[in-house]
C-alpha positions in Angstrom: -17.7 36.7 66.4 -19.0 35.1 63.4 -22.0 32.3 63.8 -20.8 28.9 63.5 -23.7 27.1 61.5 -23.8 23.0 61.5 -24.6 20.8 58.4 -24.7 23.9 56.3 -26.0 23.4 52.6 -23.3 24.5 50.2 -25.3 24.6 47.1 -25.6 27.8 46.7 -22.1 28.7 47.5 -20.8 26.7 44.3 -21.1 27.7 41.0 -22.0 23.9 39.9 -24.6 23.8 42.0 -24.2 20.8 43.5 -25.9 20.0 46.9 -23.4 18.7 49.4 -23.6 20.0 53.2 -20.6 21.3 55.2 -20.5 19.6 59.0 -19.7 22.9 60.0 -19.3 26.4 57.9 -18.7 30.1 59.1 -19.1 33.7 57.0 -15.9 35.3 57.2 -16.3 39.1 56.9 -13.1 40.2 58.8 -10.1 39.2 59.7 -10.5 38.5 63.0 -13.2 36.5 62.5 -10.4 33.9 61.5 -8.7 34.9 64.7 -12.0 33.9 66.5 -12.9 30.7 64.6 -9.2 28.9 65.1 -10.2 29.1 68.8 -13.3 27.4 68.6 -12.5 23.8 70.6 -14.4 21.7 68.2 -13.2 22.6 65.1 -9.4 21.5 66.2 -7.8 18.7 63.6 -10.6 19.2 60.9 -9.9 19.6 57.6 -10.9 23.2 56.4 -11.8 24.5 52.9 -12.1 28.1 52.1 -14.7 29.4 50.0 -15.0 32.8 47.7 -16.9 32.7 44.6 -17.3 29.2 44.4 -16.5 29.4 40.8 -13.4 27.2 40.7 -14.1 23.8 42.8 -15.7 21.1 42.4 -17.4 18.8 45.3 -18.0 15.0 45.0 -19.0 14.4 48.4 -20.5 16.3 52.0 -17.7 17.8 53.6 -17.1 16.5 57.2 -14.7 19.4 58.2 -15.0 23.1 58.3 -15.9 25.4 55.7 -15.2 28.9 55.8 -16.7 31.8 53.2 -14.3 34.2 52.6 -16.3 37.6 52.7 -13.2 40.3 53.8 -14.5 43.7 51.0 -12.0 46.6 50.9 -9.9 48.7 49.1 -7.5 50.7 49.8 -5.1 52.6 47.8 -1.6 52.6 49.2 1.5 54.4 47.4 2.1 55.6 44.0 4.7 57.0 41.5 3.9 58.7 38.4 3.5 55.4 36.3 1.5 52.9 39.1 -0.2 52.5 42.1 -0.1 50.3 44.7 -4.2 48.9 45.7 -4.7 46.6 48.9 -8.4 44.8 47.9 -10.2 42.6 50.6 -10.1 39.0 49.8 -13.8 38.6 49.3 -14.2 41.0 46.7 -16.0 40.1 43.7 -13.1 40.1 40.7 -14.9 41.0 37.8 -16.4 44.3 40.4 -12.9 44.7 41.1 -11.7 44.8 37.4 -14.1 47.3 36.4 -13.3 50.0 39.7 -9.6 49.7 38.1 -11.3 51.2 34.4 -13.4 53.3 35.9 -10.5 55.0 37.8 -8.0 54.3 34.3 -5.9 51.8 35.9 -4.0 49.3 34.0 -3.3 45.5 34.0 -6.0 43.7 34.5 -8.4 44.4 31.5 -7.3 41.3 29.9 -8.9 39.3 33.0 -12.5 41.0 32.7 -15.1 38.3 33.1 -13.4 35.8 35.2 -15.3 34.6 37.8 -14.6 34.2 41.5 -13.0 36.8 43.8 -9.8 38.8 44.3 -8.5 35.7 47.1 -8.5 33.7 44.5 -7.0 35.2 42.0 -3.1 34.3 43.0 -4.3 30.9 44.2 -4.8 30.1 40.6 -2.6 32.7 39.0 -5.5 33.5 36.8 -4.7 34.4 33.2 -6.1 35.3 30.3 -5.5 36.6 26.5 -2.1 37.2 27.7 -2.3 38.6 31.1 -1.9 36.5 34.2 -2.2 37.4 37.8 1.5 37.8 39.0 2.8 40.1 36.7 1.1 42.6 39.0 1.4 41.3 42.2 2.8 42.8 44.7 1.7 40.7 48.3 -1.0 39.0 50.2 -1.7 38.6 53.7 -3.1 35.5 55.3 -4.5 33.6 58.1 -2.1 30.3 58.7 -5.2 27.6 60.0 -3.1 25.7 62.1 -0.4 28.1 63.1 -3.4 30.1 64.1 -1.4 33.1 63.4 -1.0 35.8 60.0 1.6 36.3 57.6 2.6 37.7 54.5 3.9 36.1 50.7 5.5 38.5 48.6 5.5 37.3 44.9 8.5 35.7 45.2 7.0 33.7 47.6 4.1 32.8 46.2 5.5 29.5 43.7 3.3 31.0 40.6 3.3 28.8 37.6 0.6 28.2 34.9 -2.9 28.1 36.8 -0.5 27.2 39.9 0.3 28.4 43.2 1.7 27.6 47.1 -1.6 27.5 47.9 -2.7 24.8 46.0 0.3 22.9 46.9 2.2 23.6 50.2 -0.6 25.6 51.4 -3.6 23.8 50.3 -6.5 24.0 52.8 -3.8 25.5 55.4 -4.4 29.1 55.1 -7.2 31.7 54.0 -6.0 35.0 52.0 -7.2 38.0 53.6 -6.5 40.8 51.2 -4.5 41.2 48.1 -2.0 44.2 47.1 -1.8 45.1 43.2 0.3 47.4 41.3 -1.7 48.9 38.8 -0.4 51.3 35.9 -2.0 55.1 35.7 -0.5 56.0 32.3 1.0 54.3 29.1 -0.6 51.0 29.7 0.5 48.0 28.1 -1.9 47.1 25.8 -2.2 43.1 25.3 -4.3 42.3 21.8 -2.4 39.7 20.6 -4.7 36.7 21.0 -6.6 36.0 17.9 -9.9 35.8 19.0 -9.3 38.8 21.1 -8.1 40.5 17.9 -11.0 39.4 15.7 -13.5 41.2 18.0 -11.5 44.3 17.9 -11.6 44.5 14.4 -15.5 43.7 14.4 -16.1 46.6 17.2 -13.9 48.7 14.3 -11.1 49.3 17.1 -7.7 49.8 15.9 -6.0 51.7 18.6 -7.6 50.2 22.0 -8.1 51.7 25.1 -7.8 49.3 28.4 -11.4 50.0 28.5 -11.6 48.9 25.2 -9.9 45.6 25.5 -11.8 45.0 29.1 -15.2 45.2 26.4 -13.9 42.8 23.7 -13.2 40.0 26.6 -15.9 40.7 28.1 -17.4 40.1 24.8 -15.3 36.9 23.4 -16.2 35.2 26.9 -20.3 35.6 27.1 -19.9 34.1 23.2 -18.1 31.0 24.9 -19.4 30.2 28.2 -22.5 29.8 30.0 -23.9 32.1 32.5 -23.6 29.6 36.1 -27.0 31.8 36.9 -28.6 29.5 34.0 -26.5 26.5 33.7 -24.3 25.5 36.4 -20.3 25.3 35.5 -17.0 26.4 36.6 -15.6 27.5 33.6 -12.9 26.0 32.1 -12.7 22.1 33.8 -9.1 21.7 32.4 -5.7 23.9 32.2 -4.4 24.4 28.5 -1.9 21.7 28.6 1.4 23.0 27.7 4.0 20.1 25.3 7.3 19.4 24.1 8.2 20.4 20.3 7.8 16.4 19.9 4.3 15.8 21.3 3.6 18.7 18.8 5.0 17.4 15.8 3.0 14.3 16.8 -0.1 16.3 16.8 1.0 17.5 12.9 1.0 13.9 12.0 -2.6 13.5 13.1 -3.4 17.0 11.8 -2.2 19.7 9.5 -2.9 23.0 10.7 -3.1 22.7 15.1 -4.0 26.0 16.7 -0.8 26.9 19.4 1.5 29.6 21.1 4.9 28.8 21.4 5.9 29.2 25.0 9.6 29.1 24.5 12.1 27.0 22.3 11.0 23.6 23.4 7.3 24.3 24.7 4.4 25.1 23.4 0.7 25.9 24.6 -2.5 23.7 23.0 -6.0 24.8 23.4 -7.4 21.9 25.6 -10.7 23.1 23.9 -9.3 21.9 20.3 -8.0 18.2 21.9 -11.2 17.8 23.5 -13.5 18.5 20.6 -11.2 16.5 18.0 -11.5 13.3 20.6 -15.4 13.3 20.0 -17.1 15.4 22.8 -18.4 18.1 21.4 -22.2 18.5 22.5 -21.9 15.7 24.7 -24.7 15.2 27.0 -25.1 12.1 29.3 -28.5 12.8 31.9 -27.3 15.8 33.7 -23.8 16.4 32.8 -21.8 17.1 29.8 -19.5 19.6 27.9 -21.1 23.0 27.0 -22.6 23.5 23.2 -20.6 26.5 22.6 -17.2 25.5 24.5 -15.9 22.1 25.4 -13.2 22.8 27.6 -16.4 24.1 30.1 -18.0 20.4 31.9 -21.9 21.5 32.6 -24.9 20.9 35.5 -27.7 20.4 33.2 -29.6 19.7 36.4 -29.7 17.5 39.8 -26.4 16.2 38.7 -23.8 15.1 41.5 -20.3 15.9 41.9 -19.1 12.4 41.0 -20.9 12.5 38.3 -18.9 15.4 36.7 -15.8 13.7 38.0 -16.6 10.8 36.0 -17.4 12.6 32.7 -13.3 14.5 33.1 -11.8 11.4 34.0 -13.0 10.0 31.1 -12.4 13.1 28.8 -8.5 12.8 30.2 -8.4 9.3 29.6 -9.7 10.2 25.7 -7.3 13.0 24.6 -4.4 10.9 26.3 -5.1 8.1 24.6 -5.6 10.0 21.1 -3.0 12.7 21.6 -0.6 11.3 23.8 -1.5 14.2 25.8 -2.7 14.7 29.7 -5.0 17.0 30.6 -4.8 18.3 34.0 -7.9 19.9 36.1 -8.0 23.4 36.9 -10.3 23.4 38.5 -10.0 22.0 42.4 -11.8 18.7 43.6 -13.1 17.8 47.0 
């Protein structure tokens, strides 16, 4: 069984840095650890947060429930045609790791999402996406541990309530259940290739690619993302605080008022995508820095740990970023990234 530690520093189990204890925290590294934890007396009625990476959450304050570090590695491959196959990875493993075992073996759909931090559980929590990929458009199913049920099931993708950055889990399911592993179907031949994002196209053209490879594309994110965001080794972060907010043909013509050129993808007929990045810097905070906290030189959409800085703290600064851009743009921007 795994050791059930009490008033468990978390500080180095978040990519921000920040030091707030756990009452009570446990390593996961199978799945019947979970099995084993959910009959533990004590930890009955607490409220339970599931860690991986520790690159997408935020904490304001000491958590007086249960914390549990998600550390389930595996893969394992388990059918395939002549165009994809089907890979079952452990929940703990490390995404970007996980990315680059699909190029080394020439497997496609997921090139696009090289870089991102966190690990493979949660990847459909999020739906991460990126220069035109997202998450579900090759999943297949996960398997989880229900916390209060006490028992495991299975969410195919239909399941699953993926939207933009969205999920069950971080509605229905939130703090309810922890991900075990992950099945992907991955293509072996004629891969889609997905260039279409500018910035992703202007660092083709400077690596003097014109037909890429997958591997190619994975080394031209890889590349457009260390220009952009800070390493959390050096400067703690979470990436991108804020989900690209997505508006109606009206907000956007309201945006042409205020500006003639705006930066967007159109969606469908009535929606569009705006960088949050662009509202934020044109409401004023670009290299803002107030003590500890503030948005990062080189990308504004990231909210930085420029040292001791507390979790409120950084709360504070995005509340007041949203309450900016909605006041200049008519625009909200929601979090993406999840605050305890």
């Amino acid at each position: 069984m795994a050791l059930l530690v009490e008033n468990q520093s978390l500080k180095s189990y978040n990519t921000f840095g920040i030091d707030v204890k756990a009452k009570f925290f446990v390593k996961i590294n199978k799945p019947d650890d979970l099995i084993a934890s959910s009959q533990i007396r004590t930890l009955d009625g607490l409220s339970k947060i599931t860690l991986g990476g520790g690159s997408n959450i935020l904490f304001t304050k000491d958590h007086e429930g249960l914390v549990l570090l998600n550390q389930i590695m595996g893969v394992e491959v388990l059918n395939q045609n002549k165009q994809f196959l089907n890979v079952r990875f452990g929940a703990g493993e490390n995404w970007h790791k996980t990315v680059l075992w699909s190029l080394q073996n020439n497997l496609g759909g997921i090139e696009n999402l090289s870089l991102i931090p966190g690990t493979v559980g949660a990847a459909p929590i999020q739906n991460i996406g990126a220069y035109g990929q997202e998450l579900q458009n090759v999943f297949i199913e996960l398997r989880a541990f229900h916390l209060d049920q006490k028992k495991f099931f299975t969410l195919s993708k239909d399941e699953m309530g993926f939207g933009y950055r969205n999920s069950v889990f971080k509605n229905d399911l939130k703090g309810k259940a922890v991900i075990t592993d992950v099945t992907l179907r991955l293509s072996k031949n004629n891969h889609q290739i997905n260039a279409s994002y500018a910035s992703l196209k202007d660092k083709l053209d400077e690596l003097n690619i014109q037909e890429p490879s997958i591997q190619d594309i994975s080394k031209a994110v890889i590349a457009v993302r260390q220009s952009k965001l800070p390493d959390p080794e050096k400067l703690g972060n979470a990436g991108s605080f804020f989900k690209n907010p997505v508006i109606t043909k009206e907000q956007f013509k309201y945006l042409l008022t205020l500006y003639s050129v705006v930066p967007h993808y159109v969606l469908e007929e009535n929606l569009i995508k705006v960088p949050a990045a662009w509202l934020i810097d044109r409401a004023g905070w670009k290299n803002f820095r107030k003590n500890n906290v503030g948005t990062y030189s080189k990308q504004p959409l990231v909210l930085v740990n420029y040292g001791n800085s507390t979790g409120l703290e950084i709360q504070r600064l995005a509340e007041d970023i949203i309450h900016s851009v909605k006041s200049r743009f008519k625009i909200y921007l929601q979090p993406e990234v999840n605050i305890w």
